[in-house]
C-alpha positions as CSV (number, residue, x, y, z in Angstrom):
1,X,0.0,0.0,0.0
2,X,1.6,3.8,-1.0
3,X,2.1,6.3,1.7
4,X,-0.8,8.2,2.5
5,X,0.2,11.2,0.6
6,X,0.3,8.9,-2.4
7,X,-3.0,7.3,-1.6
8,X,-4.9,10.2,-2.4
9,X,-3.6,10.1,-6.1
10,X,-5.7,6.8,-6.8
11,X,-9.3,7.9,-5.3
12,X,-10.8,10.4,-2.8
13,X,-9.6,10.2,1.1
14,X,-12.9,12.0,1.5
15,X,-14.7,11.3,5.3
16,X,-11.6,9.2,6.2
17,X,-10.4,10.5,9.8
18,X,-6.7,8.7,10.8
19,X,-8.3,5.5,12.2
20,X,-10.0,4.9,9.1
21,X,-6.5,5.5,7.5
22,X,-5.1,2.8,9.8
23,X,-7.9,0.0,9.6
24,X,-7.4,0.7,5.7
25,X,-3.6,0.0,6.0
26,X,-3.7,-3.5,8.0
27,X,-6.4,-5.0,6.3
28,X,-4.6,-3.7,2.8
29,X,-2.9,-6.8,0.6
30,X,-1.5,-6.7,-3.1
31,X,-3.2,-6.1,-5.9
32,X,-2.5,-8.9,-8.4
33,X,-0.3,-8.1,-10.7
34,X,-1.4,-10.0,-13.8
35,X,-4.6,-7.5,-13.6
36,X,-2.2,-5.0,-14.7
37,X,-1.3,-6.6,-17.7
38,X,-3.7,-9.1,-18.8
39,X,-6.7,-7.5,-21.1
40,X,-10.6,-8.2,-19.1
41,X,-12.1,-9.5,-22.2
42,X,-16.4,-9.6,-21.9
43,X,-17.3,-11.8,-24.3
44,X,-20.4,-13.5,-23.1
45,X,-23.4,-11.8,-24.3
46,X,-25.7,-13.4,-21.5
47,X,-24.3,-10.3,-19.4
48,X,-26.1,-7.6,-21.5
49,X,-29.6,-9.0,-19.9
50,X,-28.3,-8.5,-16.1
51,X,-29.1,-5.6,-14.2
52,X,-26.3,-3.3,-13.6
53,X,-26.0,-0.6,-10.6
54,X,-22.8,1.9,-10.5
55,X,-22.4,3.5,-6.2
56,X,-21.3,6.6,-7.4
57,X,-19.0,8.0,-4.7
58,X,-16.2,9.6,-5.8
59,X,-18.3,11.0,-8.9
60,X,-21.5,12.9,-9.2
61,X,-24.0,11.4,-11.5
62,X,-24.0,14.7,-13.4
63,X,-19.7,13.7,-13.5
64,X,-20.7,10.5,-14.7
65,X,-23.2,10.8,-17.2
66,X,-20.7,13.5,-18.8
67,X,-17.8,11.0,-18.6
68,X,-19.9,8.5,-20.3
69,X,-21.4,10.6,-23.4
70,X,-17.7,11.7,-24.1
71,X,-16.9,8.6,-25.2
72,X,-14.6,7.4,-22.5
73,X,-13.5,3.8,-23.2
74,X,-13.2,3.0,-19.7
75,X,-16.7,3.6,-19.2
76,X,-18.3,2.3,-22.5
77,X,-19.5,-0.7,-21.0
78,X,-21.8,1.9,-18.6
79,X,-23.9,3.0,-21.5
80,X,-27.8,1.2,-22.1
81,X,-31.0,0.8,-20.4
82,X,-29.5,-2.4,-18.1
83,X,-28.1,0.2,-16.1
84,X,-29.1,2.4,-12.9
85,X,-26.8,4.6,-10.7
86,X,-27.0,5.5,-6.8
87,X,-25.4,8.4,-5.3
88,X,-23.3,8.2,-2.3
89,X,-21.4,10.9,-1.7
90,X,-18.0,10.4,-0.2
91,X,-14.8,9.2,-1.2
92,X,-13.1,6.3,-2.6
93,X,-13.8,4.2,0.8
94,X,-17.4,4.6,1.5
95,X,-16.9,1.1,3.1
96,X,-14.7,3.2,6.1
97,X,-16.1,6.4,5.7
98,X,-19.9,5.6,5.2
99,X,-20.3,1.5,5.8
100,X,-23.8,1.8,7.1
101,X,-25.3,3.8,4.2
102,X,-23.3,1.2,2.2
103,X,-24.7,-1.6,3.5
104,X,-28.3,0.0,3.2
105,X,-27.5,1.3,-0.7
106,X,-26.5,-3.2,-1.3
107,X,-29.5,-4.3,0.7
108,X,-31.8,-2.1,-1.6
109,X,-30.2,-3.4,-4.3
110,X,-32.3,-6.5,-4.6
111,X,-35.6,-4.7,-3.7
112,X,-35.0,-2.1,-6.1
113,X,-34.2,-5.3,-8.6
114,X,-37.3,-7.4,-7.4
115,X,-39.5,-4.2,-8.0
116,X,-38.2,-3.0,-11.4
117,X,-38.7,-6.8,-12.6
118,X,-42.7,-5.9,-11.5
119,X,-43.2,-3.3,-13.5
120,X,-41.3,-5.1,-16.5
121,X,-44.1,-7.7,-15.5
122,X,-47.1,-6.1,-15.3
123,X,-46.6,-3.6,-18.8
C-alpha cells in the first residue's frame, strides 16, 4: 500500500479520519499483478440482460453521465437501459467512511431489482 500522501492520487480520502487511514492499511494486501497486464475481455453476451448498478461515490452522477457521453472507453460498457446509478457521496472508501449507508444502498439493491422486474411484468 503507497504512503498516505500517495493514496490520495488513486481515489478520494474523502470522510476518512486517521483511524479509518489505519484499519485501511492493516487490512490492505497486493493487488494482483497480472490484472495489470492481462486485457478483461467480456465476451459472453448473456451479461447484457443483467441488471447493472454503478455506487457513485467519488463521482456525481452529473460527472458520470458526462464522462460517459464523451466517449470514454473506460466507461463504455456503462452505456444502455440495463443500467441504474445510486449516489453516495464520499470518497473512494465509502466502506470506512460511510459502511452503514453502504450496506443499506447493497441491501436495496435486490428490492430495487425485485421491483423494477414488476413493472417489466405487469406492462
Amino acid at each position: 500500500m503507497p504512503p498516505q500522501e500517495e493514496l490520495a492520487t488513486f481515489g478520494s480520502l474523502e470522510g476518512l479520519n486517521d483511524t479509518h487511514l489505519e484499519q485501511l492499511r492493516s487490512r490492505a494486501v497486493d493487488q494482483p499483478f497480472a490484472t495489470f497486464t492481462r486485457p478483461l475481455r467480456l465476451q459472453n453476451p448473456a451479461r447484457e440482460a443483467l441488471p447493472k448498478v454503478g455506487i457513485l461515490c467519488s463521482f456525481s452522477l452529473e460527472e458520470v453521465q458526462a464522462i460517459i457521453a464523451s466517449g470514454n472507453p473506460l466507461f463504455r460498457e456503462m452505456v444502455g437501459p440495463s443500467w441504474r446509478f445510486v449516489e453516495l457521496p464520499t470518497g473512494h472508501y465509502p466502506m470506512f467512511s460511510r459502511p452503514d449507508d453502504l450496506a443499506s444502498v447493497l441491501l436495496d439493491l435486490q428490492s430495487a431489482a425485485s421491483s423494477q422486474d414488476d413493472g417489466e411484468r405487469s406492462t
